[in-house]
MDAnalysis code that builds the backbone (N, CA, C; Angstrom):
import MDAnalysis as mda
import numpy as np

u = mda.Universe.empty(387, n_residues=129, atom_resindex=np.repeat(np.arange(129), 3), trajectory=True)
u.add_TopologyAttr("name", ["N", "CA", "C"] * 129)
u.add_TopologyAttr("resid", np.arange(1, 130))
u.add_TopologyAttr("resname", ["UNK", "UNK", "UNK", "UNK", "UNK", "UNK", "UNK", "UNK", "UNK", "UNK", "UNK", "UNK", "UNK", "UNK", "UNK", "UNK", "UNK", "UNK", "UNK", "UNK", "UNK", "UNK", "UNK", "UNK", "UNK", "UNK", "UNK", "UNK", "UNK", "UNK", "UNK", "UNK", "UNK", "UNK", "UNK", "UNK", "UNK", "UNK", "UNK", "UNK", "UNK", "UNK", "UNK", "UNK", "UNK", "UNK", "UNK", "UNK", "UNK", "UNK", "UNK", "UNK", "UNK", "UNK", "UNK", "UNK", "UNK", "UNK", "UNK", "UNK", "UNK", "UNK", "UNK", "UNK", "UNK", "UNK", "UNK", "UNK", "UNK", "UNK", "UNK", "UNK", "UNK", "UNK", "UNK", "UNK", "UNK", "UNK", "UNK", "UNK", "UNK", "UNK", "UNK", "UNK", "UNK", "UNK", "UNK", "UNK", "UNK", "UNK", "UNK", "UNK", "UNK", "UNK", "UNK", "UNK", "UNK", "UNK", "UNK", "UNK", "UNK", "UNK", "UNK", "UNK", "UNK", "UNK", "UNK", "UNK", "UNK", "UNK", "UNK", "UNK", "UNK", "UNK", "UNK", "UNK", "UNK", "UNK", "UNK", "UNK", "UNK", "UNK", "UNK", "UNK", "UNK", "UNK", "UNK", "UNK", "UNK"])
u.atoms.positions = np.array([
    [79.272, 122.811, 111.017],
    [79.355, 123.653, 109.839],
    [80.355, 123.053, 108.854],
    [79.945, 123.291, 107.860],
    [80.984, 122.175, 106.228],
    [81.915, 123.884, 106.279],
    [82.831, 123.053, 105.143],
    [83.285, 124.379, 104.373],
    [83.003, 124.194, 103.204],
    [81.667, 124.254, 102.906],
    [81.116, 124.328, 101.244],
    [80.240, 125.519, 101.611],
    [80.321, 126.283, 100.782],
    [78.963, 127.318, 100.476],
    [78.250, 127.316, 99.286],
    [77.193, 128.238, 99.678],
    [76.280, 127.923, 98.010],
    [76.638, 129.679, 97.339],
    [76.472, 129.325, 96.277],
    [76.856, 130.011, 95.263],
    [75.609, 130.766, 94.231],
    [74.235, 130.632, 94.799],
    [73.153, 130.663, 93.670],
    [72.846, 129.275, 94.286],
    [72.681, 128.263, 93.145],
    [72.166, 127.079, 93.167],
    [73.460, 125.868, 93.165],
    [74.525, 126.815, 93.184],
    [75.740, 125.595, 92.802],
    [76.691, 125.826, 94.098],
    [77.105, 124.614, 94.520],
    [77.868, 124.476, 95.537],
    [79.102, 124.567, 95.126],
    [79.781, 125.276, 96.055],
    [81.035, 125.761, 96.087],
    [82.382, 124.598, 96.594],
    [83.295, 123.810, 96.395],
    [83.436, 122.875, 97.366],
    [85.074, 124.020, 97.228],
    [85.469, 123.365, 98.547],
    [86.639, 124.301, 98.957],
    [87.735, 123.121, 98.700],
    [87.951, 121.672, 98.886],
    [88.180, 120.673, 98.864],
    [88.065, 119.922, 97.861],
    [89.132, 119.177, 97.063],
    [88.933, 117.865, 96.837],
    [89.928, 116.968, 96.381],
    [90.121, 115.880, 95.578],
    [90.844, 115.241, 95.130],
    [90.724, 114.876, 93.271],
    [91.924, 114.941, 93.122],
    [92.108, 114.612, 91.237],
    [93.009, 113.307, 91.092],
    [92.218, 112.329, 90.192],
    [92.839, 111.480, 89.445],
    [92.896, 111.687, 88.631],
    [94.320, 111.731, 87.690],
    [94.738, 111.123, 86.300],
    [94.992, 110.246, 85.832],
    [94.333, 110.483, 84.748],
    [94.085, 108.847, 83.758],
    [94.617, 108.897, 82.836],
    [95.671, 108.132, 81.727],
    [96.022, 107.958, 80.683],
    [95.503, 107.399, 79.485],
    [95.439, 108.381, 78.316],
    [94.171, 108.316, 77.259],
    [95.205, 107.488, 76.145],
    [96.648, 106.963, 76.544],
    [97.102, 106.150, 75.657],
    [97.033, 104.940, 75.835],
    [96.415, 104.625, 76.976],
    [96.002, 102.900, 77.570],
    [95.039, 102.377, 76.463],
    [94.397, 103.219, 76.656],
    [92.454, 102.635, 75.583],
    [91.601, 101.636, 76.909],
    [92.173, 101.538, 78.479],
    [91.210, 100.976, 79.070],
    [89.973, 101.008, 79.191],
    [89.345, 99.741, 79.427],
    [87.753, 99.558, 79.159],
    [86.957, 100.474, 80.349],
    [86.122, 100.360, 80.548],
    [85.442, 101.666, 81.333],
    [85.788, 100.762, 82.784],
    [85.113, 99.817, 82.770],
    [85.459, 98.933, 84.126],
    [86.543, 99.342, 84.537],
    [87.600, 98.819, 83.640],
    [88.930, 98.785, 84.226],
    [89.229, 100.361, 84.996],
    [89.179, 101.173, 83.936],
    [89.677, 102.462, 84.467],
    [88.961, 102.738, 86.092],
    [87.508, 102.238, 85.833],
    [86.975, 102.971, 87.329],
    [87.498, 102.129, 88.389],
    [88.095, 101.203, 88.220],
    [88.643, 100.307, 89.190],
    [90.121, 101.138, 89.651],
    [90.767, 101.249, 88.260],
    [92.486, 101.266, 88.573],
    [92.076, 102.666, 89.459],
    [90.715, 104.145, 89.342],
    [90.431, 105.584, 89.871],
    [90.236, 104.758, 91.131],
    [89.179, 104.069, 91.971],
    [89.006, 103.909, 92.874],
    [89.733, 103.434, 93.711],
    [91.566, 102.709, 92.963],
    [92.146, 101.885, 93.999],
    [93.181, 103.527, 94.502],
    [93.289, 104.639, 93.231],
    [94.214, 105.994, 93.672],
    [93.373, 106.669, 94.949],
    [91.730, 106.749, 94.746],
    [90.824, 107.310, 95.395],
    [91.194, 106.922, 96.896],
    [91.348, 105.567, 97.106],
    [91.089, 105.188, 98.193],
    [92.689, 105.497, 98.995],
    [93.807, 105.030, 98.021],
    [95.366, 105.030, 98.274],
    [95.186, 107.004, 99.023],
    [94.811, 107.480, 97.927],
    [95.102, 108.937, 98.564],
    [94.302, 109.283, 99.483],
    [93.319, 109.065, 99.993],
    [92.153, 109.194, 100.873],
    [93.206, 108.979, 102.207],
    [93.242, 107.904, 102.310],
    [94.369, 107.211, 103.345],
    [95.422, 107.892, 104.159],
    [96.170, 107.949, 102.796],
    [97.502, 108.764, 102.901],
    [96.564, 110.314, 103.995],
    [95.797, 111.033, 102.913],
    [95.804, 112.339, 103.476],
    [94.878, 112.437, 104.980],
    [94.452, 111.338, 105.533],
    [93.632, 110.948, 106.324],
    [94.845, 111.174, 107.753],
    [95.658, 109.911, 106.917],
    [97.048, 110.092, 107.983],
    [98.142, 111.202, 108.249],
    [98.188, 112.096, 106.915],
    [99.403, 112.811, 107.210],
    [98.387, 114.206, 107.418],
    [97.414, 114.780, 106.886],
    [96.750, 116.106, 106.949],
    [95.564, 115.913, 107.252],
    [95.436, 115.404, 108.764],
    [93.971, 114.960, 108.800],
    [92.784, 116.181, 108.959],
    [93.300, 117.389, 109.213],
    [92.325, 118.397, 108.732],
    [91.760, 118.309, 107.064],
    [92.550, 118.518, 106.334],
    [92.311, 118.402, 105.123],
    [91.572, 117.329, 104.737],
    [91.460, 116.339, 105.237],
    [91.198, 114.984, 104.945],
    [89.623, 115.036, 105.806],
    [89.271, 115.611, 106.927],
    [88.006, 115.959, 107.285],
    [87.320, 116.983, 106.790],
    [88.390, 118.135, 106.366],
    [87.598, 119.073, 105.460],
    [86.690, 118.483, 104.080],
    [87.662, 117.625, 103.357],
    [87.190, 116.799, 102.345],
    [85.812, 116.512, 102.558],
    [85.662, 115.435, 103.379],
    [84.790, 114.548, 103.788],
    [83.498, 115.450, 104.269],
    [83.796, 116.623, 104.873],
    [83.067, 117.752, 105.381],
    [82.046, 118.269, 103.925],
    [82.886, 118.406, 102.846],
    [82.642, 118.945, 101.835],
    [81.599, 118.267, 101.150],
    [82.024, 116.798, 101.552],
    [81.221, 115.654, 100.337],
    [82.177, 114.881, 99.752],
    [83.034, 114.923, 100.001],
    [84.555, 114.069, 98.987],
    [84.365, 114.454, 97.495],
    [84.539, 115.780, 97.479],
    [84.642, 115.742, 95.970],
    [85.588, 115.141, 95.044],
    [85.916, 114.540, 93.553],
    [86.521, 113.790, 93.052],
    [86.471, 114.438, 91.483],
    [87.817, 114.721, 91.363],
    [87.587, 115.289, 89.907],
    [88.802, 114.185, 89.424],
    [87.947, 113.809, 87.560],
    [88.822, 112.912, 86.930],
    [89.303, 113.233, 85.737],
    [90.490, 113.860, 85.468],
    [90.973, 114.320, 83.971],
    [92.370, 113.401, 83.534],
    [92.027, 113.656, 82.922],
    [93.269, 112.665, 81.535],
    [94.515, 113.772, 80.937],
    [95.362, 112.924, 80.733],
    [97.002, 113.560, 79.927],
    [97.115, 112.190, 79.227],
    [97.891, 112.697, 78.123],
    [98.421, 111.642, 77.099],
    [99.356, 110.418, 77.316],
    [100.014, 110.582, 78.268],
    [101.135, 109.354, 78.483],
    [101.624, 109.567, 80.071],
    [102.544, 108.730, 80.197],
    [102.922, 107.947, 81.363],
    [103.708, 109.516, 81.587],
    [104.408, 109.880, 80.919],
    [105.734, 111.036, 81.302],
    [104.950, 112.052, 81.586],
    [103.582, 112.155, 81.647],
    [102.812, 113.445, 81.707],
    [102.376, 113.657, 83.531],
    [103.034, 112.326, 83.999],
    [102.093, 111.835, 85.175],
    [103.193, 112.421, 86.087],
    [104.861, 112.693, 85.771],
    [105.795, 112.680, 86.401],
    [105.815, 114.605, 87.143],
    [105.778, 115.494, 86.149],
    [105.977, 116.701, 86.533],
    [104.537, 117.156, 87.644],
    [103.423, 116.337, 87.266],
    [102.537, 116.921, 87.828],
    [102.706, 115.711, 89.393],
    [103.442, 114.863, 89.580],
    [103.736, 114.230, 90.826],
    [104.499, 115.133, 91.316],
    [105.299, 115.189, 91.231],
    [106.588, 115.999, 92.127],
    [105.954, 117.847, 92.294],
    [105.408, 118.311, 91.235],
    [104.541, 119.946, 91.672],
    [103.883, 119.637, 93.131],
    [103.247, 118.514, 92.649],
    [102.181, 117.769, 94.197],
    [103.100, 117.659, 95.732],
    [104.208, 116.746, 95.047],
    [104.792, 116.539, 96.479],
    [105.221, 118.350, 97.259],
    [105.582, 118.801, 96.212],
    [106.392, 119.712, 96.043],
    [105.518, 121.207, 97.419],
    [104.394, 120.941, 97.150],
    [103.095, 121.477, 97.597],
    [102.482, 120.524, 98.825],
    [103.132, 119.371, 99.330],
    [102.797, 118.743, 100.428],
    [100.913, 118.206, 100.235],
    [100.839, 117.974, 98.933],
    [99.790, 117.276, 98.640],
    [99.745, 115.527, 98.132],
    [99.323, 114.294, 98.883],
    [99.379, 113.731, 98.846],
    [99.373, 112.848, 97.502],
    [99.717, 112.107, 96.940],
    [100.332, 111.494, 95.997],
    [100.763, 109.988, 95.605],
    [99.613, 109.404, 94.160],
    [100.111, 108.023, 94.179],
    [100.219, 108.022, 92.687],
    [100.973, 107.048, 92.374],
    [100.493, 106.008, 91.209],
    [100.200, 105.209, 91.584],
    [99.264, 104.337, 90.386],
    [98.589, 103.011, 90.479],
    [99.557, 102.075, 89.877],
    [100.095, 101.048, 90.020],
    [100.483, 99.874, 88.874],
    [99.873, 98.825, 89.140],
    [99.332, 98.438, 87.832],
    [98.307, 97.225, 87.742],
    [98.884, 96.070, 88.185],
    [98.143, 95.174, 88.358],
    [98.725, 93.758, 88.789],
    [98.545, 92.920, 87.713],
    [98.068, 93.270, 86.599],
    [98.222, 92.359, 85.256],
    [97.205, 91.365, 85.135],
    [96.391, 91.199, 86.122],
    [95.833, 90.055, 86.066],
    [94.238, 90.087, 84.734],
    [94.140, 91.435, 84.149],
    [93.210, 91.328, 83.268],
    [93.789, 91.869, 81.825],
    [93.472, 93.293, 81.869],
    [93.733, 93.714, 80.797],
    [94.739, 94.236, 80.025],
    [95.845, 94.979, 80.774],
    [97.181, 95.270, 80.992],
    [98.455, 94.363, 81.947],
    [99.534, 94.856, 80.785],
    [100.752, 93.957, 81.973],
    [100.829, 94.222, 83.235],
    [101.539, 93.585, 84.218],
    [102.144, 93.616, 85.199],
    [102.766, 95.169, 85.648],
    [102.385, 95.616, 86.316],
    [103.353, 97.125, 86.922],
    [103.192, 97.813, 85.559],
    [102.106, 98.057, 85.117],
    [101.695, 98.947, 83.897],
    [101.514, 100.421, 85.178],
    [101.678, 101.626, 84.636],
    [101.596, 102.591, 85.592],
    [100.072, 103.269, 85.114],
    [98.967, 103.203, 85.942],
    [97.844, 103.378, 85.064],
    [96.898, 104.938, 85.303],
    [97.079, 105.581, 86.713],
    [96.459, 106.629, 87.249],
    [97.312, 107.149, 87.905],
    [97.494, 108.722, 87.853],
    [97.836, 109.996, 89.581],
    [96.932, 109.813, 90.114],
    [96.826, 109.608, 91.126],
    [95.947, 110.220, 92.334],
    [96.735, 111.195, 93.398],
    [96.071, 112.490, 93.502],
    [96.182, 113.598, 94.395],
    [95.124, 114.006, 94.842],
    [95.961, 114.222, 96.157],
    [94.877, 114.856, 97.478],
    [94.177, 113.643, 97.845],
    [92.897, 114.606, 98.521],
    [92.817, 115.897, 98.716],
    [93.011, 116.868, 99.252],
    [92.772, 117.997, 98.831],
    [93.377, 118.584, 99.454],
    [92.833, 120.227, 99.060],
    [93.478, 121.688, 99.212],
    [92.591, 122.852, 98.952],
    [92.241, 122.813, 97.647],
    [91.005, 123.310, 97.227],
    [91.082, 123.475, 95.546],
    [92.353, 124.779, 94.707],
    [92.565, 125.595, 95.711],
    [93.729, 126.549, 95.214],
    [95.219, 126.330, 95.279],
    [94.761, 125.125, 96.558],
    [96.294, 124.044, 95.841],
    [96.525, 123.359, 95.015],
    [95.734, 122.655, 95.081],
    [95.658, 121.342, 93.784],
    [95.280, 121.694, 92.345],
    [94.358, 122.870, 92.020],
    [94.505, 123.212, 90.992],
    [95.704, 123.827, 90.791],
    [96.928, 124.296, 91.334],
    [98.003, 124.750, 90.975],
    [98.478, 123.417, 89.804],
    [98.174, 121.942, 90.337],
    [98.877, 121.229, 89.720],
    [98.107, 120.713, 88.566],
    [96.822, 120.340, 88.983],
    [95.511, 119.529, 87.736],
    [94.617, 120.912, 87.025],
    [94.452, 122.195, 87.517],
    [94.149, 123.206, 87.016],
    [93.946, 123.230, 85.575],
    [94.443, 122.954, 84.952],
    [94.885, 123.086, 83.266],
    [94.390, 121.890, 82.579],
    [94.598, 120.912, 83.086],
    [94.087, 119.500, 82.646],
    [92.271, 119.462, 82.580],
    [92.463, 118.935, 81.111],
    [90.948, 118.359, 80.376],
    [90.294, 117.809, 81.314],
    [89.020, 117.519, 82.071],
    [88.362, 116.569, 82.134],
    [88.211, 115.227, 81.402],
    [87.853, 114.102, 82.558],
    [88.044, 112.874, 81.474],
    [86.495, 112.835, 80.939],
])
């Protein structure tokens, strides 16, 4: 048995994970889905190892993945520490420079996953990208 239910025709997921992306970079589409997939995988990991219920609930669910944007680097800081704060797993990305951005450019959050009534405590409010 998952812990998703249906809703009508729309699935309910109880689970998932949020990356943030910064809309003052201007990264190319490539890039960005690269710098999401290296947080995706970093936090996957992490919550695999430290909350491995949560981390099978996920996976149970479908791995859901939600991706919204904030304006700058300082936007990335309050909503890290709410996260830790809440025992929800937690990265930044820094680039390795080798394409489009410098060296240790700070480029995505990645959180969770983890409950949706946790994690929206922290990405809740935030735009979709």
């Amino acid at each position: 048995m998952t812990s998703t239910s249906v809703k009508g025709n729309k699935m309910d997921f109880e689970y998932k994970m949020v990356i943030v992306t910064r809309t003052d970079l201007n990264l190319s589409p490539g890039k960005l889905a690269a710098q999401v997939a290296h947080a995706a995988v970093a936090c996957a990991l992490n919550t695999k190892k430290t909350k491995p219920k949560w981390f099978k609930k996920w996976m149970d669910d479908g791995g859901k993945k939600a991706v919204v944007k904030v304006d700058c680097l300082d936007d990335f800081f309050p909503l890290k520490e709410k996260a830790e704060r809440l025992e929800i797993a937690t990265i930044i990305i820094e680039d390795a420079g080798h394409t489009e951005i410098s060296a240790g450019t700070k480029t995505v959050l990645g959180l969770g996953p983890a409950p949706n009534n946790i994690i929206d405590q922290v990405t809740g409010m935030l735009p979709l990208l």
